[in-house]
C-alpha positions, 0 to 999 in steps of 0.5 A: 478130729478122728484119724481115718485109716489109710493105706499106701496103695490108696494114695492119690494125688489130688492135683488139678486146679479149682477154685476155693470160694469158701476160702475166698470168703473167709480170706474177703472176711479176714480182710474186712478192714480193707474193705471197710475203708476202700467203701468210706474212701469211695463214699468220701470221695462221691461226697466231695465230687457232688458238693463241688458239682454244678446243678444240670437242668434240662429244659425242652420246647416243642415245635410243629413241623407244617407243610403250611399252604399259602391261603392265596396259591392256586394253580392260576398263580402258582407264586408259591410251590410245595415241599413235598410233605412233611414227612422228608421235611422232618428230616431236614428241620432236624438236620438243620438244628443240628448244623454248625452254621444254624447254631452260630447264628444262634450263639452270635445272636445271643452273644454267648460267647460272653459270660458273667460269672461271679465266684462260688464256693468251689467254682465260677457261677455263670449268672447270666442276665441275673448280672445287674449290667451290660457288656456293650462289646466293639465286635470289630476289634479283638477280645482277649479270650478265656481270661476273667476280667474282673470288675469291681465297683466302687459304687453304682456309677464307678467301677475298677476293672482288673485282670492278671496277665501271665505275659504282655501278649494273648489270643484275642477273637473278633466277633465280626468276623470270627477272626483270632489275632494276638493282642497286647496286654500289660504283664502282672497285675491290671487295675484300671477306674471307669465310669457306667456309660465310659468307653474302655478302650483297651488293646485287650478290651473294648466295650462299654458298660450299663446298667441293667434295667436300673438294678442297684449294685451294692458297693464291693461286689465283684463279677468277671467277665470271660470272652470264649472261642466262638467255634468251641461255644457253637460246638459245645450248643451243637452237641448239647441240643437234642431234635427228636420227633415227639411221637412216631406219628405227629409232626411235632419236633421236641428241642432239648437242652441241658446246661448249668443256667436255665436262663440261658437254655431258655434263650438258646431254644427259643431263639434256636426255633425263631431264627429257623423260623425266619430261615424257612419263610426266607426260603419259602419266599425265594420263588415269590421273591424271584417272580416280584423281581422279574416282574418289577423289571417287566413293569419297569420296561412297560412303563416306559414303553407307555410313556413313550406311546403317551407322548407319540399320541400327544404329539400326533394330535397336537399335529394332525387335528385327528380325533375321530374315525368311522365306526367301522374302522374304530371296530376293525382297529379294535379287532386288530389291537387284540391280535397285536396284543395277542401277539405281544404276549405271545412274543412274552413267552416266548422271551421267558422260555427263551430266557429260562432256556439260557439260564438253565444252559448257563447256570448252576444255581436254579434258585432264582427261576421267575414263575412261568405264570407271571407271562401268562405261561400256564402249560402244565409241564413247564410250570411242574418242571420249574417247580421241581426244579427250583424245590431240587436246587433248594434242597441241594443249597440246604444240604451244603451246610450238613454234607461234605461236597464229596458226598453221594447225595450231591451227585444223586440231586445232580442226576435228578435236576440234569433230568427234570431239566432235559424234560423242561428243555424238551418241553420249552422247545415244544411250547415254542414251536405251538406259540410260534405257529399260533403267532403265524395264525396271529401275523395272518390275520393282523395282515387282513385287518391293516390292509382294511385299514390302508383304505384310510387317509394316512392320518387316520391309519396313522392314528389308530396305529398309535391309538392301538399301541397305546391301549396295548401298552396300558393293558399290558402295563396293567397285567404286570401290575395285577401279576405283582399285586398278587405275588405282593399279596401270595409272599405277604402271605406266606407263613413259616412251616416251623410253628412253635407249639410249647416255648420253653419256660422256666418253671422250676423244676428240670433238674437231671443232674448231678445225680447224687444217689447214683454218685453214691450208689456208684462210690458204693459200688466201685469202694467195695468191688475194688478190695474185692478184686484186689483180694481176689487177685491176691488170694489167686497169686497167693501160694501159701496154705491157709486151711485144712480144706486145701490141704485135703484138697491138694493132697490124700495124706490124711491130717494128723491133728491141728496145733492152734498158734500159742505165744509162748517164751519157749517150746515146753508148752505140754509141760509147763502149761498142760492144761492149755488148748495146745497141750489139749491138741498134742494129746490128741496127736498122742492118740492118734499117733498110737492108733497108727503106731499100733497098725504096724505089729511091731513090737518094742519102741516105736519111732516117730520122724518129724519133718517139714517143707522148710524152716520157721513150720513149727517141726522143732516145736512139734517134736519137743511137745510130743515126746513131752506128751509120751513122756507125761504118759509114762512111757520112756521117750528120748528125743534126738535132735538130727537136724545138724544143719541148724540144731535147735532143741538144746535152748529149750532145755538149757543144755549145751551144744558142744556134744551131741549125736554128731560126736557119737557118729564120729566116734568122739563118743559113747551113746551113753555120753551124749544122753542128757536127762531133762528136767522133765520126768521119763524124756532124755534128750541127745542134741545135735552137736557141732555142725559138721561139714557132711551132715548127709554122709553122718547120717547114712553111715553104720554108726546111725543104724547102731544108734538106732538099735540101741535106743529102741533096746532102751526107750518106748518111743523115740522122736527123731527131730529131723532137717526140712524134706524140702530143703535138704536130703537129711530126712529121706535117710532117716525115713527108714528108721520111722515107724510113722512120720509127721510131716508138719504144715504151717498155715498161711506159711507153707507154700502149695507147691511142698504138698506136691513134692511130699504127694510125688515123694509118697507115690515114689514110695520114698516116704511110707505112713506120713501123715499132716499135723497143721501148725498155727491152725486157726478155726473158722467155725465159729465168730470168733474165728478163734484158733484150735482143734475142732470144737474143744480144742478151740484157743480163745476165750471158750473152755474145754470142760468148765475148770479143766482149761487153763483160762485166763478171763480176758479183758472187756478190750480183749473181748471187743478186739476179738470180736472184730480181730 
């Protein structure tokens, strides 16, 4: 790497914070075994979860939503009435599919609350009607809940049931009246022997079994039975069933449901549509159903009262020899029947709007109104009114079973029948004051005709009396007979707005569910994002320094040489292995270092200071190798070892410790005293001595600066080996002496943090012509991600110059763990 020239008043401190993505890449790639067994853990666990889950089916049927009109309604009967379209009628069909009372009808209907299961692989199977018999359960007694009753038969007409009880006392559920009581049962282990057809009669159990359809059971073969709280299952269907339109413009509702057994989906749907079928044609028929009842009451005074008349008659002639009058009388009796019959009509109606003005006073509930038109009431307001009205009470008994009571809606269909039946009050006081004048009109004329009549002898006015009364009484009879004969035939007739156009049916198919590729898809998803994040997380909170790029980036002071991390028993690398990749980098340092050295115009030896942030950064390593590096050179270099807090460089070249740069400072001894020669040609060495009390204070002194002054008078180079900047002051008074300095950062050891007290100790001008040399560099350029400097200077497997290296050929193993290392 070529060194670029710098000078002090260029520094600037690179601060701010960014993110290194490439260094995030190449910390994700570092850590690919993380992520690699994160991704096969996520994928296992997808697997395990989709064997052990159940298939989901999705069945569906259709149903057409009609405003069907009765073939016999016309306006003369007006036994049926509409419900205003169809449109607001969706609304409610869907509503009411989805009610908490609609769907206990459904479940209870179809005892849902039981299930058969036998057991599966991983869980209990729900067989449905696939079971080969019949619980016939006694609703009126309580069945423990949520506990598998097993049974196990014996052969296919006896049966062993058995169950573990965990204490002598359980909730048990009646299914009459949906009532939860505590019921006994024997604690620990449960056996018992019947036979098909017997009655089990336990405090926890009673039902009967059969068999189903005459299906053979094979000997062995065990199944339970498991009785469910009746709420939880009617609002488990409740939420599961799904109403929606087929299309924005039909009037067609598509039902659908999903579930573990197709059977039972099949079941539910369609009896989910045939008891809202029932409900709706109930509820169409009220009105007919109400005027069938008025009616029958009416016919029922009729005919006494023609019975009555019948024997009056009998009797008169049995006594009075009468059978006969004149014409002219026949015909005025005649005339003055049809008044009295007029005005025994009129009398009708106005009983029916007295009546219908009394309920309407009396009542709150407008469901059972009689049609007007059974009395012969055929006003157009009253027959309007009456059918809003009792279509509005039926709405509101509708919305009970979906709406809270304190809901606006109740008060809104308040306000709208107190108003229709202001209206229909109004207009029944008008009505009765037209039929009253209209019976003055009648009264006058009936008195005209009975004063022809008085002109008779007493026995025939007598008998036409009753003659007239009697054909008034069998005409009248005969009305209410044709009004009940038609509402008979308008409710008979009568068909269920709800029409199903597409049952459900199993026909293969319906799966939605598990879906095991999203499972997979997700597992994939989640294996790899989690390591990511966790990496992420670790690659933020992390304050070492792992590249030269983030050196660079952190700070201006230019990057010296890079030294590839080399296992090695000592620190004499350059010397007893000079022609390895390190040896290689220290050369280049070598060469760097001369061009800096060069630039300060000095002349005679030149010092170079070696420190670091904190122990463990390579300083002691750097310093030997590089004045073994100048020392291989020819130039005459002596290293002094002034770190006296922690002394280190003495082990590597087997000398003693007892004598060294403190006993000179202290005056125990000559410079000539402390020098030791090492084995290695033109490299003296003064170690530090004994650790002394005030380290600081040894190496401001006077003593330090002679020191000096007489090492450059002698040597070429001088390598001070100094204490970590970041831990003591030691360095900074040396600092003075250096003619460059090394400051030197271990990868993936040093913290961020140095960089910066270094970048304020350059600004501060305490530290001049520093640059980086970074230890146990590791090279990402190429796949091996090997360790050295640039291209050339790689350590691994690749050579610098075929021959020139020291290489070793490693092994095929080696190869491979460096493949994925």
């Amino acid at each position: 790497m070529a060194y670029t020239e710098f000078d002090d008043q260029d520094f600037q401190d690179k601060g701010g914070i960014t993110f290194d993505f490439k260094g995030y890449l190449f910390k994700v790639l570092n850590m690919w075994k993380l992520v690699v067994l994160s991704i096969g853990l996520a994928l296992i666990v997808a697997y395990l979860i989709n064997v052990r889950k159940q298939n989901v089916y999705r069945l569906s049927s259709l149903v057409s939503v009609e405003n069907e009109q009765n073939p016999f309604f016309t306006a003369n009967t007006s036994i049926s009435f509409n419900w205003g379209g169809v449109s607001g009628k969706m609304g409610k069909v869907i509503t009411s599919l989805q009610t908490r009372t609609h769907n206990e009808k459904v479940v209870d209907s179809l005892q849902y609350y039981m299930s058969y299961l036998v057991e599966g692989k991983y869980h209990m199977v729900d067989i449905y009607k696939k079971a080969p018999f019949v619980v016939h359960l006694d609703a009126t007694t309580p069945q423990v809940l949520n506990k598998n009753l097993g049974i196990r038969f014996i052969d296919s007409e006896r049966f062993e049931l058995f169950a573990e009880f965990a204490s002598n006392q359980a909730t048990g559920q009646r299914y009459d009246t949906k009532e939860k009581q505590s019921v006994e049962t024997p604690q620990g282990a449960f056996k018992n022997t019947y036979r098909m057809g017997e009655a089990i009669d336990l405090p926890f159990f009673k039902a009967t079994l059969t068999l189903r359809n005459a299906r053979p059971i094979k000997p062995g073969s065990v199944f339970y039975v498991r009785f469910l709280n009746f709420d939880g299952v009617v609002n488990a269907y409740k939420n599961r069933i799904k109403v929606a339109p087929f299309n924005k413009s039909s009037s067609v509702l598509q039902l659908s449901l999903s579930g573990h057994n197709k059977d039972k989906l099949v079941d539910y749907l369609n009896a989910t549509t045939r008891i809202l079928s029932a409900l709706e044609l109930e509820r169409k028929n009220l009105y007919a159903s109400n005027t069938i009842k008025f009616i029958d009451s009416s016919l029922a005074k009729e005919s006494l009262r023609l019975k009555d008349v019948n024997d009056e008659m009998n009797n008169f002639r049995r006594q009075n020899k009468v059978f006969n009058v004149s014409s002219e009388m026949t015909e005025t009796s005649a005339r003055l029947k049809d008044f009295e019959q007029q005005r025994e009509e009129e009398g009708n109606k106005l009983k029916y709007l007295d009546a219908l003005e009394d309920y309407l006073r009396t009542k709150t509930d407008y469901t059972n109104i009689a049609a007007p038109t059974s009395v012969g009431i055929n006003e157009g307001n009253i027959l309007s009114s009456v059918t809003k009205i009792t279509q509005l009470a039926i709405e509101r008994q509708n919305l009970e079973y979906t709406t809270k009571p304190d809901s606006p809606l109740f008060m809104d269909l308040d306000r709208r029948i107190d108003s229709e039946k202001n209206v229909l009050l109004e207009t029944l006081n008008a009505t009765r004051k037209t039929i009253n004048i209209y019976l003055s009109s009648i009264n006058r004329n009936i008195a005209q005709l009975e004063g022809k009549l008085n002109e008779l002898p007493q026995d025939e006015q007598e008998y036409l009396k009753i003659q007239r009364k009697l054909s008034i009484s069998q005409e009248a009879y005969n009305v209410y007979m044709n009004k009940r004969s038609e509402a008979a035939i308008v409710k008979a007739a009568n068909v269920s707005d709800i029409v199903t156009i597409d049952e459900a049916k199993d026909i293969g198919g319906g799966l939605i569910g598990p879906n095991k590729s999203l499972n997979y898809m997700m597992a994939l998803m989640i294996g790899f994002f989690t390591p990511m994040l966790l990496i992420f997380i670790i690659y933020l909170l992390d304050s070492t320094i792992h590249g030269s790029d983030e050196v660079e980036r952190l700070s201006s002071i230019p990057i010296l040489g890079l030294l590839g991390k080399y296992r090695y028993h000592n620190n004499l690398v350059v010397y007893e292995k000079p022609k390895s990749a390190v040896s290689e980098s220290f050369r280049a340092i070598r060469s760097s270092l001369q061009f800096i050295l060069n630039r300060t115009k000095k002349e005679g030896a030149k010092t170079i200071l070696v420190t670091s942030s904190v122990s463990g950064e390579g300083k002691t390593f750097c310093s030997i190798n590089i004045a073994t590096v100048y020392a291989l050179s020819g130039k005459k270099t002596i290293l002094l070892g002034l770190d006296l807090r922690k002394p280190k460089i003495f082990d590597d070249f087997n000398l003693s410790n007892d004598r060294g740069v403190v006993n000179y400072l202290i005056g125990d001894n000559t410079i000539e005293e402390v020098i030791n020669t090492t084995h290695i040609e033109n490299l003296d060495v003064v170690v530090s001595g004994p650790v002394p009390p005030n380290p600081s204070e040894l190496l401001m002194g006077d003593p330090m600066d002679a020191l000096i002054a007489q090492l450059k008078a002698t040597y070429d180079i001088i390598v001070l080996d100094t204490p970590p900047l970041g831990l003591v002051t030691d360095a900074l008074e040396l600092v003075k002496y250096a003619d460059t300095s090394i400051f030197m950062v271990r990868l993936d050891y040093t913290k961020k943090g140095m960089l910066q007290l270094i970048n304020a100790k350059y600004r501060a001008g305490e530290i001049k012509h520093i640059s980086f040399v970074l230890n146990f560099y590791k090279h990402k350029s190429n796949q091996n991600y090997g360790y050295g400097y640039g291209y050339g200077y790689g350590y691994g497997y690749g050579v610098y110059g075929k021959g020139y290296l020291e290489t070793e050929k490693p092994s095929f193993w080696k190869r491979l763990r460096a493949i994925f290392k």
